[in-house]
Every structure is written in structure tokens, then in C-alpha cells.
N, C-alpha and C positions, 0 to 999 in steps of 0.2 A: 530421281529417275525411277520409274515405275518397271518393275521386274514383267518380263515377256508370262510369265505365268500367272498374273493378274489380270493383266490385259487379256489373258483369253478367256480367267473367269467374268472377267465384265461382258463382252462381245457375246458369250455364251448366255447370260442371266438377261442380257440388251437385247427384249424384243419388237423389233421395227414395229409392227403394230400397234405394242403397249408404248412404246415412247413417243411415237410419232401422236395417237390417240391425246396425248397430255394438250397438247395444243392443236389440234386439228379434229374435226367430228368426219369419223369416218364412215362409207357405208361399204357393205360389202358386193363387187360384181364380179359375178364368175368367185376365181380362184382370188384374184387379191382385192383390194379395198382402194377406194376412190374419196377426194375430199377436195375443199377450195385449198391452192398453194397458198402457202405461210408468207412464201417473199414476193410475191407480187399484184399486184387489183386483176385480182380473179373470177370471175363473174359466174364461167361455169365449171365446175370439177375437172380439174385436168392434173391434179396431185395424184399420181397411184405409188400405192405399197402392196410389198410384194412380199408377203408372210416366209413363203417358200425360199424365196433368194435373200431375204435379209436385206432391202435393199429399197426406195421409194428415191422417186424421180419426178419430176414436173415435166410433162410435155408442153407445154407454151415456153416457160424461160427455161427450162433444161436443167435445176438445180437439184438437188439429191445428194443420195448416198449412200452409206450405211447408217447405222444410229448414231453413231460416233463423228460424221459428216452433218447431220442433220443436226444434234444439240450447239456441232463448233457453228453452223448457219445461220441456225434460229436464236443461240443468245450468244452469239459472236465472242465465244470462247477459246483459248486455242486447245490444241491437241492433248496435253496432262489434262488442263482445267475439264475440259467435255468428258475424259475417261474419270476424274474423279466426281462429276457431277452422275453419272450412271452409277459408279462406285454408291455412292452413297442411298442413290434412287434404290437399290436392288440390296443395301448392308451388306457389300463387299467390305472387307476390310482391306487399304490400298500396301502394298508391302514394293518398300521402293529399296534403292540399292546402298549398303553403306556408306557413307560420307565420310570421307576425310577430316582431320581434326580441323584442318584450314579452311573445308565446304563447312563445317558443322558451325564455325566461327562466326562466318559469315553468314550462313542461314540464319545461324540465331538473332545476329544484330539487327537483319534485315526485317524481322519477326515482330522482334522488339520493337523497330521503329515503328511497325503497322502497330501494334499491341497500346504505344504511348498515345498516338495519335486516335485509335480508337476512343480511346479515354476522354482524350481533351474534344470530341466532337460530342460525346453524350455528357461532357461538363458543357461546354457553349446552352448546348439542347435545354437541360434543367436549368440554367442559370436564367435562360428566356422565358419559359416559362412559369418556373417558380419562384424565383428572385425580384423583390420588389423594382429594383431596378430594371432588369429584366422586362419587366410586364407593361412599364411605363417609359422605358427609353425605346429598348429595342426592340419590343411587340410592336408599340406605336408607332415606331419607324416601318414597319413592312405591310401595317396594316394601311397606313398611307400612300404606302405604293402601292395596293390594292390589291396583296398578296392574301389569296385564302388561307386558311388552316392546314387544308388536304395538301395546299401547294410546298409548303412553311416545311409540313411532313416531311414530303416526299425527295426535296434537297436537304433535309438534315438543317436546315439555317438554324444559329445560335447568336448569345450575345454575350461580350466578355466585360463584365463591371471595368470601373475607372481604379478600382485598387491596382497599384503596379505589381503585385506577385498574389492574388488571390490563385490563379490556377497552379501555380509553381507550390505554396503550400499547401492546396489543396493535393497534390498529386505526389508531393514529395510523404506528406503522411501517409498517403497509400501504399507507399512501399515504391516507387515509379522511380530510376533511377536519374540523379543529374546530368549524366551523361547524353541518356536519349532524350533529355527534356531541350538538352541544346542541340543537339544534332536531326532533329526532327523542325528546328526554327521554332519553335512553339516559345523559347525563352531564350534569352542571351545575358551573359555575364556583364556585370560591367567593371571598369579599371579597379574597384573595390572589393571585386570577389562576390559582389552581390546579384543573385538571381533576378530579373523582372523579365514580366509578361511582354511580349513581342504585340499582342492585340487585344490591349487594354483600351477598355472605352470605344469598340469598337463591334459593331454586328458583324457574324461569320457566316461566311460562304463554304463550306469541305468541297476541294475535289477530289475527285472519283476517277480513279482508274476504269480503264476498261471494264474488269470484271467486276469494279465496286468498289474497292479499297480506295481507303480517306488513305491519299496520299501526301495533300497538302492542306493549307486554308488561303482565305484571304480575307481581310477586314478591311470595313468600310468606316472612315470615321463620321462621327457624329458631330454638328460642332455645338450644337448645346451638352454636349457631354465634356466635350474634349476642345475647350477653347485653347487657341494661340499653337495649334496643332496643322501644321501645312499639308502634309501628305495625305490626299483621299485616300491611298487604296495602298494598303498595307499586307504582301503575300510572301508566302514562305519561300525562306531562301532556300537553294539548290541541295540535294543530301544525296544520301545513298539511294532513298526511291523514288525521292524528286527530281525531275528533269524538267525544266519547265517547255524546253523546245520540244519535248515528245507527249506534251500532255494537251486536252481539248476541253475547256470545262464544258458536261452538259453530255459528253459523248455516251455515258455509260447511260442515263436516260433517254439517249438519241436515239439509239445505235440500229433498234430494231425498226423504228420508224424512218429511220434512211435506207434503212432497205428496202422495207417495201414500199417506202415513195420514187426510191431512186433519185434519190434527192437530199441535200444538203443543202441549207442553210448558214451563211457565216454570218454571227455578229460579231459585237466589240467587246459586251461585259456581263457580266453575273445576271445583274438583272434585264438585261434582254432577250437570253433565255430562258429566265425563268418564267418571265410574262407573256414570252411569246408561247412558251409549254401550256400555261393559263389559261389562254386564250384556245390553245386546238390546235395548235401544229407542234409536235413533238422532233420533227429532224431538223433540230437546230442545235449548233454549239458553237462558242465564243473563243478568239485566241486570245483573249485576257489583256487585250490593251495593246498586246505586238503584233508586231509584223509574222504573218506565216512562217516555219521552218520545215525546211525536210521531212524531218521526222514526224508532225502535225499535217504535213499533205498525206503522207505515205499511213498516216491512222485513217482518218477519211480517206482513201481511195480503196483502203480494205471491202468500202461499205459499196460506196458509189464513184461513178464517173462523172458526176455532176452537180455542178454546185453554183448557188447561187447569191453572192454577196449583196448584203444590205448595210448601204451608207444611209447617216443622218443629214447627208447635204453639206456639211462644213468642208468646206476646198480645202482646208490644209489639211484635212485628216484624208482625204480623198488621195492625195498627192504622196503624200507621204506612207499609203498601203497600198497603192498600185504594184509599185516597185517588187513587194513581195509577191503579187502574183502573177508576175512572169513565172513564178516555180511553177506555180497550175499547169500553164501550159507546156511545160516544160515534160510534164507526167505526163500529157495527153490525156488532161481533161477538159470537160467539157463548163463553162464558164461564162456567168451570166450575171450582169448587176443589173442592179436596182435601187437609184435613188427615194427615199423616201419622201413626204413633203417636208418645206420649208419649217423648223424649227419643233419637228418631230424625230424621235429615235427608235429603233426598234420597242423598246420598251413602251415611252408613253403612244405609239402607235397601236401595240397591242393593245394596250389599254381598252385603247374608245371602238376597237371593230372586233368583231368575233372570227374565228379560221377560217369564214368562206369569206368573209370581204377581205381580209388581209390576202388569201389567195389570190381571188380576183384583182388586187390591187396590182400583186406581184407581176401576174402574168401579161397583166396590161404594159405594163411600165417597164419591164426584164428588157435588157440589150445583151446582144453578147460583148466581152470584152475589149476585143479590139477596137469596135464602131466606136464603143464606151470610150475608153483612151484616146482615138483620134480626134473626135470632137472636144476630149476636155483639151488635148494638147493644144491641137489647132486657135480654140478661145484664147489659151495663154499664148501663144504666137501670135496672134494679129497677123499682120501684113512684112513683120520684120521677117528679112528673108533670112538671115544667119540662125534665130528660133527655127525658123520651118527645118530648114538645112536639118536642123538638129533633135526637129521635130519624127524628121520620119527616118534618121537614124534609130530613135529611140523605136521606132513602131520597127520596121526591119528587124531588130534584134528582136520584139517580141514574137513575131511571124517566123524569123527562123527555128526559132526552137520550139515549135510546132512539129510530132514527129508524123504527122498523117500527111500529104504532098496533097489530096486533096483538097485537105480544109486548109493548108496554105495558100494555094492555089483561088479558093474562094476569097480567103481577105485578101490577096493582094489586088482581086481586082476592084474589091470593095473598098479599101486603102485607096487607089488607083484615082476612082471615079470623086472620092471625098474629097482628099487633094489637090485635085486637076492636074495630074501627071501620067505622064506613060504608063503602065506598068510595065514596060518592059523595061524601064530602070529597076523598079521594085524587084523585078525577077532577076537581073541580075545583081541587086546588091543581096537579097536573100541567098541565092546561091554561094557569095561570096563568102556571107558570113556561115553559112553551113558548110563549105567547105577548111574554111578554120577552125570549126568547131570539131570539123570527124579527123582532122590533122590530129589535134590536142585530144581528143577521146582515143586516137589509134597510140600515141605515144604512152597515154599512161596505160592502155591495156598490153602494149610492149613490153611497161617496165612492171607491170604486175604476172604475165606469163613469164619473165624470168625470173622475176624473185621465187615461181611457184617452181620452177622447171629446177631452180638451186635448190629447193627442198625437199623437191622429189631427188635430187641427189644423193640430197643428205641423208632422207631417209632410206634410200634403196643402198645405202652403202651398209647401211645394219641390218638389212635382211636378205641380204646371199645377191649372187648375181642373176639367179636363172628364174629371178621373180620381180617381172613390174608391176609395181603397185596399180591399182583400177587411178587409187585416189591420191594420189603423191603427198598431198598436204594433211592425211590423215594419215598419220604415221603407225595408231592405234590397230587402225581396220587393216594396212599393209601386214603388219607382223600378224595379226588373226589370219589374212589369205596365204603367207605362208606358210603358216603351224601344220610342224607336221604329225597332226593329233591324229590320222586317218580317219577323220571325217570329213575331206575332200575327194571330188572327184578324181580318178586314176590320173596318174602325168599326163596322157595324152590330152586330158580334155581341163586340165587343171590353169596350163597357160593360157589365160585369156589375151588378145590382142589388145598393143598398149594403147587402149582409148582415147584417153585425153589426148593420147599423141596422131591421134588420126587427123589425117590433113586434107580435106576435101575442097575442090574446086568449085562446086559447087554452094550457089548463095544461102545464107539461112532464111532468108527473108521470100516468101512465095513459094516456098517447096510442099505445101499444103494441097497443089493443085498438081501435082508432079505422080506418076503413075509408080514410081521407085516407092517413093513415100506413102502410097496406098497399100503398097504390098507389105513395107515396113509396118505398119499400124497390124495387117493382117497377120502378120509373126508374131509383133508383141503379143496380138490376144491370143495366141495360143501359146506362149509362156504364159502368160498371169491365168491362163485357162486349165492349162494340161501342163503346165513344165515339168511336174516331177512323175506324170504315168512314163512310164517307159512304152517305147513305139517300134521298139525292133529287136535284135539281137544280131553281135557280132561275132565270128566265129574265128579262134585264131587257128595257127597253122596245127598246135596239139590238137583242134577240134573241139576248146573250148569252148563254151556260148558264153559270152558277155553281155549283158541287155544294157540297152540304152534308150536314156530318157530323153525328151523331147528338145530340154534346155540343152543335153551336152550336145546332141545333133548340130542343132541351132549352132553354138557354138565352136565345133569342129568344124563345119562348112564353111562359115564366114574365116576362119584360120586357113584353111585350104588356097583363097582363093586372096588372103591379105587384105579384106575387106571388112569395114563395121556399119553399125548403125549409122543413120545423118545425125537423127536429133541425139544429143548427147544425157535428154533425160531416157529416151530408150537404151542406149546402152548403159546405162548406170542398173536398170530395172534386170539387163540381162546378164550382166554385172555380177547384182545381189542375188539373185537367182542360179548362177553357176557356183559361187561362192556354198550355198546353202542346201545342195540340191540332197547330197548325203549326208546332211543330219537327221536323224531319228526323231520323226513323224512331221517331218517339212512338206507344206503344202502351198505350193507356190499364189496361191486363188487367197486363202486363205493370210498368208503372209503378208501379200500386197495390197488389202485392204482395208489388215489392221496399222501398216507403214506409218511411221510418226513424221513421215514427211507426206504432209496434205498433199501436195500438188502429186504425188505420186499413188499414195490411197485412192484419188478423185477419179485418176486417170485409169487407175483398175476399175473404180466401179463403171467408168465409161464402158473401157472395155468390154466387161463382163456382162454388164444389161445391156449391148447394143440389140436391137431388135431382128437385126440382119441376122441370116446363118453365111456361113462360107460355103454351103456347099447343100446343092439338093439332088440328092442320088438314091434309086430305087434299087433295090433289089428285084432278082426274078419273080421273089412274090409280092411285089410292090411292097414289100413293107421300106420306110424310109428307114435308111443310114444314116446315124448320127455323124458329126465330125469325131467325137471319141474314137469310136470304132473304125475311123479309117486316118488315124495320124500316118500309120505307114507312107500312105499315099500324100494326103494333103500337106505336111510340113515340109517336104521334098520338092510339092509342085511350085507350094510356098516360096523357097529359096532359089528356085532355080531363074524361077519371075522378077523375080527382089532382085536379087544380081546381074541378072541382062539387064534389068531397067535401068539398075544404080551405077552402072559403068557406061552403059550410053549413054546417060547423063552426063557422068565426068568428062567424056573426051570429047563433047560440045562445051562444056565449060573450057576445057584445057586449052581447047581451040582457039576460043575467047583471047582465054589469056595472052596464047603466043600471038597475037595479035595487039595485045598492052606493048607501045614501044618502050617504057621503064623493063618489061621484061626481055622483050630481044637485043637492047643496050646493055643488060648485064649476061656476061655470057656463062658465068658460074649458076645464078637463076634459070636463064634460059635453057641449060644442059639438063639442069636437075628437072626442072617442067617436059621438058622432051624425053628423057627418063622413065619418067611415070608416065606417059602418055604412051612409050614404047610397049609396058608391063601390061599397060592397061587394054591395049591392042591386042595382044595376046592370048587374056586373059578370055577376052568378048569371045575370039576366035575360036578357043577350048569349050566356053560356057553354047556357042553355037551348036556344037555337033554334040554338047551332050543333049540340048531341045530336044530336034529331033521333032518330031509330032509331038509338042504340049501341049498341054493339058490350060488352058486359063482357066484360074478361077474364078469365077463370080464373085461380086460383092457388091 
């Protein structure tokens, strides 16, 4: 873990200009610098960087940030990895936090296994090259699949002689321990104690992690090398940094080219991508023979929302990887195949066409999925009615878990018309099966908010009563919000409301367009903008002054009134910000854009570069009022709008509810909803007369 006092000399040495300038030709207009964006076909300049704010944004696709935003975009790194690549751009030295003997344990092994595995890819490497055998087996082999030099390069490909332990002695004299030589798969023991080579007699493929790291191989055999040898395709077994279901071969040379295509490519094997890279299209990667997992949709989706499978034609392979991509759709992607011709593969396809006929080929021939499925199914059903029956069972289940209602909506009636059926069957058997699905989805987030709510127990029973944790199941960050080091804000403003436990009637789904939720957006950005300037002073009854900041304000209102944020990533932000506000030189702007949680940094830098002001106000001598200079006013006008809106909201929801008859049948439910709906009456009717003549804000 990289120490917070690093991270600010990197942010500090990281200037948006010079880093963004490494890949982008900048020119200068006005105050900041204008260029073609990095992630998308940009035709005319619409990249600006902003020297002054530290900060560069795309106006066409909207992507940006700070520099630290920008290098995790541009080489799809995450959070450490992008602070150590500035790290080393600028000769920061990175100073991270001590490790436990049990972290240090484990780092090292993990080290090690990258350290062994480097080895035996620049042994493959030489052996191919220099090794007589080498030059005449497995050169000749790639030179016949019409692999260039540059290409041969650029994936690392090797070849491993027919000796059963040339690489095991070769690496055991280098000092390379037996240990990592088997737990890397690179070797295995056999019932005699004796070490041999796992991809003897075999050309090597490395894959490549995201950032790069040879994390596994795979070998292909030869059979003039390796007669009476069955197995084609020989890859490392699973380890400590092998996963095979989280891994994409191809992805770490993809990665930037599906970004800026927007687009993914899926093949089947090593050399599909590699030929198809050959060839001119670089966003392609392969799931190695298997079927799609989880964790291989959720690497691809990082990049893009859309993705394009290419079959060689053969039905049973067809049949038998459909199945996996119901997951596709199941993420709400966007999903398209493409058969290729008859007794071509991705590979000898690339071969014979160059990137723009293989495109053109693509885009001609591309279906989306579903059409794709129902005509393969329909062929395999014929006229038999129990297939059909069971035909458009199978297409139902992939329709339902579709989470957009109106790209459902579109295939069922394209389903519909293919078929020759209603679709108002189709609409009711999808609803059917969606409603079983959000049964069984509500049941395990039941049993996962109580396991949490039992830990939030746990935890709050070792740190005093008069303090709920923000975060129940960080047991760490609860005892830091209690410590009573005096560098928290005063008691009064110290109790945050118990968030997680806030219970809103209100739906999460469409409250983007909701007037509550614009004034909420309009708070946040004045915590991540101003939360730690102070905006007033309180005076107590000695005639003390107390000053108060912007966050504790925020804060104490919404406690006043037993009300919090909707979205639960805003209050975690005002969360960390009340938590932080009296530390010594905390700057909330500053804090929330260096955030090691992206989706929270990103959201500051939204904030912070919006183009809008809140507020345009003259003075008598026309000069314009910043929003700084009038927090007194504006955070006040802020809250008081936020709050009328966010409870007339609730009691048209609550309305709602008491209208659900599961809730008027249970009368202990229906007490508790009438309850809140009483408080909430109330509340509106207080929040009324302090209006009065307000003030709306603009935005």
C-alpha cells in the first residue's frame, strides 16, 4: 500500500500537460491545450487539458480526469499500478506501508512465481531462436502459419526442445528453486522424485496479464516432434497467479484497441489472435478453448460494451459456446456473431484478407445474438413440437436476463415474428421468469444484509455504543471514526447518521431525473469543492464563536431533520469528508481526486470540471460573486431545496407503498410505514415555513 505522502509527491511532480503530451500532440488555445481524444475516432479536437485545474476531459465521449485517471484509461492500469508508472516517469521513489511477516510471505512467493516464469519465457524465446532445433522445428512451425518476426516478437512465442527436463536443468543451475518450478506448472514430479518438463516438444504461447506479467503458457504440440502424443494443447495448471477463468489471452495487447474501437472481438485460440493482430485488427482476445466465465466477461466489460463473436462454422462447437454467452447478456452487453466461411477459422481467415476486408466481411455477416440462437435452434427443431416447446423455453431464459426492458422488448417481438407466435406468450413467460429471478436475487441480498447487519454488530459492540460505524463491515475504519485522538470534529457534529441504515422509499432505478437528486449532485459538489473552507461561525451562550465548515453544516442539517443522501456512493463521500475534516492540512478537492477508489476520484473530477456555476450573482459594482464567497448563503439555499424535494418524494412513494396490499395485510409493516409517513408530514410542514421566499438555485 502506497503511503498518502507519496501519493501527493507523485500528483505533485504529475503534470496533466506533460503526461497527457506522452501520447497525445497538444496545441495550445486560450489558457488550456486542445488535442484528438485517445479513446475514441476523433476526427476533430475535442481532448482539452487544463494546466491550471490538473485535469483533461473529452467533450464528445466525456472521458478524463486527472493524470492518474488518464494513464489507469490510456493503458488500462489500475489505481497502485498508474501511481507507480508516474512514480517512476518523474524518479519518485514509491514508499509503501510495512507488511506483515504473513503479507511479506506471501508477496514474496507471489514474486517468485512472476520471477520463475519470467525465466522460462526468455528460455522458450532463445531456445527458438538459437537452438538448432528451435530454428528448424519450431521457427518452421510459425513461419508456416505465416507468422512474421515483428509478430513472433511482440507475443514473446517460444519453443521448448523434446529433452523431458532441459528447462528444469537449465533453471535448477541458475539457482531457480524446485519449489516455484512446480507450482508455476512449468514442471511436475513424477512417482520417482523426478523432475520433467510439462511442454517438452512443444511451441510456447505466454500469457499476459493485464499489465503484462507472463502469468502462464500454453504449448502446442508438434507431431513430427512428439509422435504417439494425443493432447494438442498443453496449458498451465491453476497456481497462486493463475486463474484460468479470470484470464483473456491477447487482452494486454487488446486492451487499448478495444477501447478505442469499442469493440471486442472473441475468438477461440492462440493463433487466432495472433493472426488476426497480423492482419490489422488488434481488439481481439481468445478464451483458450472454454467456455466464457465471470470473471473473463467482467475483464472485457472493463474495456467495452460490445462484443463480437467469431465461429469457424462447425455446429458443435457453435452449440456448445452459446450456452456461455447467456452471461453476456446477462451484464448488459451488447452481442453480435459472426459466422465465418465454410472450412475457414479466424486464423486461416486472417491469413488471405487484410483489416479492411475482414472488417467489411464482419460487418456484413454480424447478427445479434438472439436472431443468431433462434434460427440455429429453430434448424435443430424442425417441425417437432416438444423441440420448439423447448426451443423458445431456451430463448425466454436468454431474453429474460436482459437487464434493459427495452432491448427485451425489441427481441421478443423479433422472437415473436421468427417463431409465429404471439408475443404475448413471450411477454408473459419472460416476465415469469424475471420474476423468479428478482425472488431469488431479493432472498440472497436478504441473507447477505444480515450477515452484514451481524457484523456490524459485532463490530459496534468493541467500539462503545454512542458510535455507529459509516461502514459496519470495516471494522478498521469504525475504530479510526471513534479514536478519540482529537482530530475529529466536536460531538455535535461528530455523530454522522447511520447510513447504510437509512431506509428510503424511494426507487434507485430513475432518480437521475428526479429534482431531489439534482440538488443532491449540487451539495456534493460543494463538499468535494469547499468542505473544509469554513462558511460561518456559531456563537454559544459564553459568546464563544465557533467556525464551521461547509461539511460539518451539511452534516448537522441533514441530522436535524433524520435525513441522508439517496445515492449511497454520495454519502460514503460525505462520510469520508466529515470523518477527515480536522485533520491537519485536509483538503477535501484535493483528497477526493487523489481517492484510491476510481469510481469516487472520477466522480470528483466530474464534479469539479462541470462547466456550470451554481450561481450567477452581481454585485452593486457589477463585479461577479463567486460561489466561494457566498457559502453563507448558497449551502443553506442548497439544503433547504434538497430536503423539501427529498421528502416530497418519499411520501408519494410511501403512498405507493400503502397501496402494495402485502403491506396493508401485515399490520406490524403497515404501522411502521404509517409511522414514517407521520414524521415525514411533519417534517415537510417545519421545512415549509422555514421556505418562506426561496431562493432556487440555478443549475
Amino acid at each position: 500500500m502506497i503511503d498518502q505522502a507519496t501519493i501527493d509527491r507523485i500528483l505533485d511532480a504529475a503534470q496533466i500537460t506533460d503526461v497527457v503530451s506522452d501520447f497525445v500532440t497538444l496545441r495550445k488555445r486560450g489558457v488550456n491545450y486542445v488535442g484528438l481524444c485517445p479513446f475514441h475516432e476523433d476526427k476533430t479536437p475535442s481532448f482539452y487539458v487544463s494546466p491550471a485545474k490538473g485535469l483533461c476531459k473529452c467533450f464528445a465521449c466525456g472521458k478524463g480526469g486527472n493524470s492518474v485517471h488518464f494513464i489507469m484509461e490510456h493503458e488500462q492500469m489500475s489505481y497502485p499500478e498508474a501511481l507507480k508508472y508516474l512514480a517512476k516517469k518523474y524518479g519518485i521513489e514509491i514508499k509503501e506501508r510495512e507488511l506483515s511477516n504473513e503479507e511479506k510471505i506471501v508477496q514474496s512467493e507471489r514474486e517468485s512465481l512472476f520471477i520463475v516464469n519470467n525465466f522460462a519465457r526468455d528460455y522458450f524465446q532463445n531456445i527458438l531462436r538459437n537452438h538448432v532445433d528451435g530454428r528448424s522445428i519450431g521457427m518452421a512451425y510459425f513461419r508456416n502459419r505465416g507468422f512474421r518476426d515483428d509478430i513472433i516478437e511482440k507475443f514473446q512465442l517460444g519453443y521448448c526442445t523434446e529433452s523431458h527436463d532441459a528447462l528444469v536443468q537449465e533453471a535448477l543451475q541458475k539457482g531457480y528453486k524446485k519449489d516455484f518450478l512446480i507450482k508455476t506448472g512449468l514442471c511436475y514430479e513424477t512417482d520417482d522424485h523426478r523432475l520433467r518438463d510439462r511442454f517438452w516438444g512443444r511451441v510456447i504461447f505466454p500469457v499476459h496479464t493485464l499489465s503484462g506479467k507472463v502469468v502462464a503458457f500454453g504449448g502446442r504440440v508438434l507431431a513430427s516432434a512428439t509422435k504417439g502424443i494425443k493432447v494438442k494443447y498443453v496449458n498451465s495448471p491453476e497456481s497462486e497467479i493463475y486463474h484460468k477463468s479470470n484470464e483473456l489471452y491477447g487482452i494486454y495487447f487488446a486492451k487499448q484497441a478495444i477501447v478505442k474501437q469499442d469493440r471486442c472481438f472473441l475468438v477461440e485460440g492462440y493463433t487466432d489472435v495472433i493472426s488476426m493482430h497480423q492482419s490489422g485488427i488488434e481488439n481481439v482476445v481468445a478464451s483458450s478453448g472454454t467456455a466464457l466465465t465471470p470473471g473473463q466477461i467482467r475483464l472485457i466489460h472493463r474495456f467495452t460494451n460490445n462484443m463480437t463473436v467469431l465461429y469457424d462454422g462447425d455446429a458443435a462447437g457453435i452449440k456448445a459456446s452459446i450456452r456461455g454467452i447467456d452471461m453476456l447478456l446477462e451484464e448488459g452487453m451488447n452481442i453480435k456473431v459472426c459466422l465465418l466461411p465454410d472450412g475457414d477459422d479466424p486464423d486461416s481467415f486472417a491469413r488471405k484478407h487484410n483489416a479492411t476486408e475482414f472488417q467489411e466481411f464482419i460487418q456484413k455477416h454480424e447478427t445479434d445474438f438472439i436472431r443468431f440462437k433462434t434460427n440455429l435452434l429453430l434448424e435443430d427443431a424442425g417441425k417437432d413440437p416438444i423441440k420448439r416447446a423447448e426451443l423458445i423455453g431456451n430463448l425466454v431464459q436468454s431474453i429474460s436476463i436482459i437487464p434493459e426492458a427495452i432491448v427485451r422488448d425489441i427481441y421478443i417481438k423479433e422472437c415473436a415474428q421468427l417463431l409465429r407466435i404471439e408475443d404475448k406468450l413471450l411477454v408473459s413467460e419472460v416476465a415469469k421468469r424475471r420474476e423468479t429471478q428478482a425472488e431469488k436475487t431479493a432472498e440472497r441480498l436478504e441473507r447477505e444484509r444480515r450477515s452484514a447487519a451481524a457484523s456490524a454488530a459485532n463490530s459496534a459492540a468493541g467500539i462503545g455504543d454512542n458510535v455507529a460505524p459509516p461502514y459496519p463491515e470495516d471494522a478498521a475504519f469504525a475504530e479510526q471514526a471513534a479514536g478519540p485522538d482529537g482530530n475529529f470534529p466536536p460531538p455535535e457534529f461528530n455523530n454522522l447518521p447511520p447510513t447504510e441504515e437509512y431506509v428510503s422509499f424511494i426507487p434507485q432505478d430513475g432518480k437521475e431525473g428526479q429534482e431531489f437528486y439534482k440538488y443532491e449532485r449540487l451539495i456534493l459538489q460543494m463538499i468535494v469543492r469547499y468542505g473544509e473552507r469554513v462558511m460561518c461561525n456559531i456563537t454559544d451562550e459564553e459568546g464563544k464563536e465557533t467556525p464551521i465548515t461547509v461539511t460539518e453544516y451539511i452534516v448537522n442539517d441533514l441530522k436535524q431533520d433524520d435525513l441522508a443522501f439517496h445515492n449511497p456512493l454520495h454519502r460514503q463521500i460525505l462520510t469520508e469528508a466529515a470523518e477527515r475534516i480536522h485533520n491537519e492540512g485536509f483538503t477535501a478537492e484535493r483528497y477526493f481526486l487523489a481517492h484510491p477508489d476510481t469510481t469516487i476520484s472520477k466522480l470528483s473530477v466530474e464534479l469539479i470540471s462541470n462547466r456550470y456555476h451554481l450561481s450567477k450573482y452581481h454585485s452593486k459594482s457589477q463585479r461577479i460573486v463567486t460561489d466561494e464567497e457566498r457559502l453563507f448563503e448558497l449551502v443553506p439555499t442548497l439544503m433547504i431545496n434538497f430536503k423539501y424535494a427529498i421528502v416530497s418524494e418519499e411520501l408519494k412513494h410511501i403512498m405507493f407503498a400503502l397501496q402494495d396490499p402485502a403491506v396493508i395485510n401485515d399490520e406490524t409493516q403497515c404501522n411502521s410505514v404509517m409511522k414514517r409517513y407521520n414524521e415525514l408530514r411533519e417534517i415537510k410542514s417545519i421545512m415549509a415555513k422555514r421556505l418562506g421566499d426561496r431562493v432556487v438555485v440555478s443549475y
